[in-house]
C-alpha positions in Angstrom: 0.0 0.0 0.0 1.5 3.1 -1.4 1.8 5.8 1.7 3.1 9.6 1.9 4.1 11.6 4.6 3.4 15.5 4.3 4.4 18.9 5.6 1.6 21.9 5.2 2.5 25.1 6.0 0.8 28.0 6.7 1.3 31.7 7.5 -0.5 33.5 10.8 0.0 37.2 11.3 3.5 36.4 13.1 4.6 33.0 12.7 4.6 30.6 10.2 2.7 27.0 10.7 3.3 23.7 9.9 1.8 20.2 9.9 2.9 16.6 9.4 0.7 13.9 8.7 0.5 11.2 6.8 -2.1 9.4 4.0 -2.4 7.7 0.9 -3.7 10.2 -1.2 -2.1 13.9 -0.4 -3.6 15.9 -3.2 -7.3 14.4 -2.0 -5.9 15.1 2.4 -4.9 18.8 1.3 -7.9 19.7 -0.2 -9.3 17.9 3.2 -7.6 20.5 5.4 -8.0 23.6 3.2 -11.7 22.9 3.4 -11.9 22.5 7.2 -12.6 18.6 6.6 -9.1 17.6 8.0 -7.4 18.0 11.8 -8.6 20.0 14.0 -5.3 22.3 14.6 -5.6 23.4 10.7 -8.8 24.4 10.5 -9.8 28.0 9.8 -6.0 28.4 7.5 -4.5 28.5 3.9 -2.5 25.7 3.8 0.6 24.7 1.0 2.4 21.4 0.3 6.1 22.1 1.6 7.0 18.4 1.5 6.2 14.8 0.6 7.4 11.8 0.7 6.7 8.1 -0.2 6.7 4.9 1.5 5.8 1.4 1.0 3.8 0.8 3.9 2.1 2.2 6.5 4.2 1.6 9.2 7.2 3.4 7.9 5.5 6.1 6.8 3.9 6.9 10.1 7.3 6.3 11.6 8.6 9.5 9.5 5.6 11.1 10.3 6.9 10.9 13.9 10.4 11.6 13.3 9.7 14.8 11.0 7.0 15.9 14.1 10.1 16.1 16.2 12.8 18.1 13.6 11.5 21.3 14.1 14.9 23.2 12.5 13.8 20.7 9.0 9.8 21.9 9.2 11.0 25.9 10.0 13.2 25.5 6.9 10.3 24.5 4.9 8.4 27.4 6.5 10.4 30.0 5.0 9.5 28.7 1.2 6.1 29.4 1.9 6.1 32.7 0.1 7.6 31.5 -2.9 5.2 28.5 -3.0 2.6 30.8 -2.9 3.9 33.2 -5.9 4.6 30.5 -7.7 0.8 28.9 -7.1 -0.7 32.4 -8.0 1.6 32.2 -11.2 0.0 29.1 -12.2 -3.5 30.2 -11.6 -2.9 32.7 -13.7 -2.2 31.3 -16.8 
């Protein structure tokens, strides 16, 4: 069974957000959270794909998921692209 692990991120007034999680299908799980269907903690936000990754089962990807929850220097790294993910997202709507 195909897996990912994620990373969302999301910008407050004066901090930048992040989540981990894990799923199968991580286009189908963000559309989840940016419609208030998904965790609790990211409800009510805009939230952007920083990071993904694949595993072949479940277990190991919700062993990364637990890992990654704990590296916060790796998830505030991936917090700073959020701007540029989000010009470059506008970019795309555009044309």
């Amino acid at each position: 069974m195909d897996c990912f692990v994620y990373v969302l991120g999301s910008r407050a007034e004066t901090r930048h957000l992040t989540y981990v999680g894990w799923t199968n299908d991580v286009m189908r799980r963000l559309k989840q959270h940016n419609t208030g269907k998904g965790a609790r903690t990211t409800r009510g936000r805009a939230w952007v794909l920083l990071h993904s990754e694949w595993f072949p089962t479940r277990r190991a990807a919700m062993s990364r998921e637990w890992h990654l929850k704990r590296d916060r220097k790796f998830r505030k790294k991936l917090a700073l692209t959020i701007k540029d993910k989000r010009a470059a997202r506008r970019m795309t709507m555009r044309a």
